[in-house]
C-alpha positions as a Markdown table, in Angstrom:
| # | Residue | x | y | z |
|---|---|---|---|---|
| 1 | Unk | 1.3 | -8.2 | 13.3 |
| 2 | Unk | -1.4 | -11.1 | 12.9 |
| 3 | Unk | -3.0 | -11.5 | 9.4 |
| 4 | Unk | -5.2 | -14.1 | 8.3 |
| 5 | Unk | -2.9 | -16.4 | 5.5 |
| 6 | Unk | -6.2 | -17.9 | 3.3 |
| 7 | Unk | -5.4 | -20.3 | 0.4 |
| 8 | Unk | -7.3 | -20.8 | -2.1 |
| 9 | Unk | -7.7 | -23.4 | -5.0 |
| 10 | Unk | -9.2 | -21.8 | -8.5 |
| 11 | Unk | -9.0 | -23.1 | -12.0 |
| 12 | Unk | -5.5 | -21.1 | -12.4 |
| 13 | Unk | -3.8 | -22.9 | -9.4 |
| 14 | Unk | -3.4 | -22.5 | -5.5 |
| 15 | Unk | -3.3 | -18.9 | -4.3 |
| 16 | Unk | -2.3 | -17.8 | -1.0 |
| 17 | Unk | -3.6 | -14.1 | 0.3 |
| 18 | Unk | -2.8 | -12.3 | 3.6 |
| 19 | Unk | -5.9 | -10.6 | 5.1 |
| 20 | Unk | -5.7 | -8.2 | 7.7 |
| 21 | Unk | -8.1 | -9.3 | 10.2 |
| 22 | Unk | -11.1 | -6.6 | 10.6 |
| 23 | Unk | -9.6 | -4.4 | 7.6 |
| 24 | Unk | -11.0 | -0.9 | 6.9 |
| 25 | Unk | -10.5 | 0.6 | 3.5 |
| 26 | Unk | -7.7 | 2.6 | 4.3 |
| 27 | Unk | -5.1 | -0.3 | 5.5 |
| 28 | Unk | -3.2 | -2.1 | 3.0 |
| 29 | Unk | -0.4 | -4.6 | 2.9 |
| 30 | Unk | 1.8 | -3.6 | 0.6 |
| 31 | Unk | 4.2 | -6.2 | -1.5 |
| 32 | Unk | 7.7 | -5.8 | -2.5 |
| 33 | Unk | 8.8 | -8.6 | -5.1 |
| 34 | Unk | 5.3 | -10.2 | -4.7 |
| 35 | Unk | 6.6 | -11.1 | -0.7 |
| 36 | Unk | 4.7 | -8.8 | 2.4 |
| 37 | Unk | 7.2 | -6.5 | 3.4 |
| 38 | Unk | 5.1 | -3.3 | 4.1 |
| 39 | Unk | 2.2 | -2.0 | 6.3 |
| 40 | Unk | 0.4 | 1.1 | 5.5 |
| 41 | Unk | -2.7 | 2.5 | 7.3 |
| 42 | Unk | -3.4 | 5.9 | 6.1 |
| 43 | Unk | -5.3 | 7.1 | 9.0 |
| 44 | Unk | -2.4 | 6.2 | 11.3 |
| 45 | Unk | -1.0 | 9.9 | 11.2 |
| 46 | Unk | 1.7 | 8.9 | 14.5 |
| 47 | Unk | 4.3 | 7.5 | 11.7 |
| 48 | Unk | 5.8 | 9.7 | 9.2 |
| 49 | Unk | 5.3 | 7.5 | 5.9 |
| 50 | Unk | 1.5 | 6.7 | 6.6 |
| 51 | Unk | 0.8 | 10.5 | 6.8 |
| 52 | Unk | 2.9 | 11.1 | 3.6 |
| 53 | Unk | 1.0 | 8.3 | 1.6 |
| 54 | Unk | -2.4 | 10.0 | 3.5 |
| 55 | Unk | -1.3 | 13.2 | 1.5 |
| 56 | Unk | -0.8 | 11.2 | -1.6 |
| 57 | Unk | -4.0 | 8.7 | -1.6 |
| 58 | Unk | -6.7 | 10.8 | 0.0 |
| 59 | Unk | -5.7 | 14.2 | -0.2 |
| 60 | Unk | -5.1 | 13.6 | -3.9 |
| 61 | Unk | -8.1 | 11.6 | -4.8 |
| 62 | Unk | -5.9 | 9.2 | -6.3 |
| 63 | Unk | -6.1 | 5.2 | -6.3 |
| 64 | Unk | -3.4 | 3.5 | -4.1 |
| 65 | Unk | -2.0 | 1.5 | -7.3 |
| 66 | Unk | -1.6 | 4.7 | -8.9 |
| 67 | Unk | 0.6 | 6.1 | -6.1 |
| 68 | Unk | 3.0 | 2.9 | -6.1 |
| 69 | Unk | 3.4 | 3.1 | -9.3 |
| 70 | Unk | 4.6 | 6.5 | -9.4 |
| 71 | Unk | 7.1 | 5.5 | -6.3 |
| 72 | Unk | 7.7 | 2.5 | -8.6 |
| 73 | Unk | 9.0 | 4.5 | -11.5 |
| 74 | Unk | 10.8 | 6.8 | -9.3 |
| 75 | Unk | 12.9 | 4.5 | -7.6 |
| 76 | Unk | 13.4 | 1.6 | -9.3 |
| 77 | Unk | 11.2 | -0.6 | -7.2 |
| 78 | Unk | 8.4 | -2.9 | -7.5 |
| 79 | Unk | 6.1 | -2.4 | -4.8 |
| 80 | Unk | 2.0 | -3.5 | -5.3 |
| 81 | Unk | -0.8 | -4.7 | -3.7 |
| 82 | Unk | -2.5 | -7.9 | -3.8 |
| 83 | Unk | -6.1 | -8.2 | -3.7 |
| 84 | Unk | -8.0 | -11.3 | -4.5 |
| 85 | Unk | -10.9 | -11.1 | -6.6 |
| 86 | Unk | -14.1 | -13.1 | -5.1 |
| 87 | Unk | -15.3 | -13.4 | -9.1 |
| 88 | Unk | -15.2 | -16.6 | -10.7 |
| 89 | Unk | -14.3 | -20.4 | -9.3 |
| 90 | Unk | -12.8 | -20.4 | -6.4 |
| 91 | Unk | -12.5 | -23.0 | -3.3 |
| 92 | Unk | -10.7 | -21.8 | -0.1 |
| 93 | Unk | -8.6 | -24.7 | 1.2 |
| 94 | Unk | -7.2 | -23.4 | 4.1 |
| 95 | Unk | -7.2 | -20.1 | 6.4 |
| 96 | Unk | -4.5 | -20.0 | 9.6 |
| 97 | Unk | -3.5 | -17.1 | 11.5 |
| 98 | Unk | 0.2 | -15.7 | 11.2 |
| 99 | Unk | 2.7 | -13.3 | 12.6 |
| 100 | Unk | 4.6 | -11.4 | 10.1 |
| 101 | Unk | 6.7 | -8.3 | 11.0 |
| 102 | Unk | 5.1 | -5.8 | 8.4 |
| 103 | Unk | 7.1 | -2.3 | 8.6 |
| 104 | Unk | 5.9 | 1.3 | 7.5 |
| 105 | Unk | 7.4 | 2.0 | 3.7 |
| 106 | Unk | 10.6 | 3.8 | 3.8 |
| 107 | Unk | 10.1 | 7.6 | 4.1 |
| 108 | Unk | 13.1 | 8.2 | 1.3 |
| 109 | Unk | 10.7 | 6.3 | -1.3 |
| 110 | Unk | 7.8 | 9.4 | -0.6 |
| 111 | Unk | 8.2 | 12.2 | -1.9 |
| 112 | Unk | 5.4 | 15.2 | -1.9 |
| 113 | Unk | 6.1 | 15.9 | -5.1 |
| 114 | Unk | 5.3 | 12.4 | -7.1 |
């Protein structure tokens, strides 16, 4: 998959975001440890997880940080999201494109009945 790796220079240090190129509000990259492992697009119905975290996000009304951390608690994970705030000082120092092998989240973490 290609995202857009930007890095940026703010008063708190160098930060380094993945962007999905052309992003809609329902696609999301999804960290595990605070490194990409996980790509979820919620209106992508052709793979099983997506259509379970569809239930869960927009069928629920709920936010997606909510969700993760209910699969957080449930199985011992730590899964987030990373979005960068365009408040405050902030330089961008660099912006390449990369290939990164992002995977749909395990079915086993979803359950229905968070």
């Amino acid at each position: 998959m290609k995202l857009i790796e930007v890095t940026y220079r703010t008063l708190s240090g160098t930060k380094k975001i993945l962007k999905i190129p052309g992003r809609k509000s329902t696609q999301w990259i999804i960290y595990q440890d605070n490194e990409p492992k996980y790509y979820v697009d919620l209106f992508d119905l052709s793979i099983e997880s997506n259509a379970m975290m569809n239930s869960l996000v927009l069928c629920t009304k709920s936010k997606m940080r909510d969700v993760l951390t209910l699969i957080n608690k449930k199985n011992n994970i730590n899964l987030s999201t990373r979005n960068f705030s365009s408040l405050g000082f902030h330089k961008t120092r660099d912006s390449k494109i990369v290939n990164i092998d992002l995977k749909p989240l395990p079915e086993e973490w979803l359950d229905y009945s968070l």
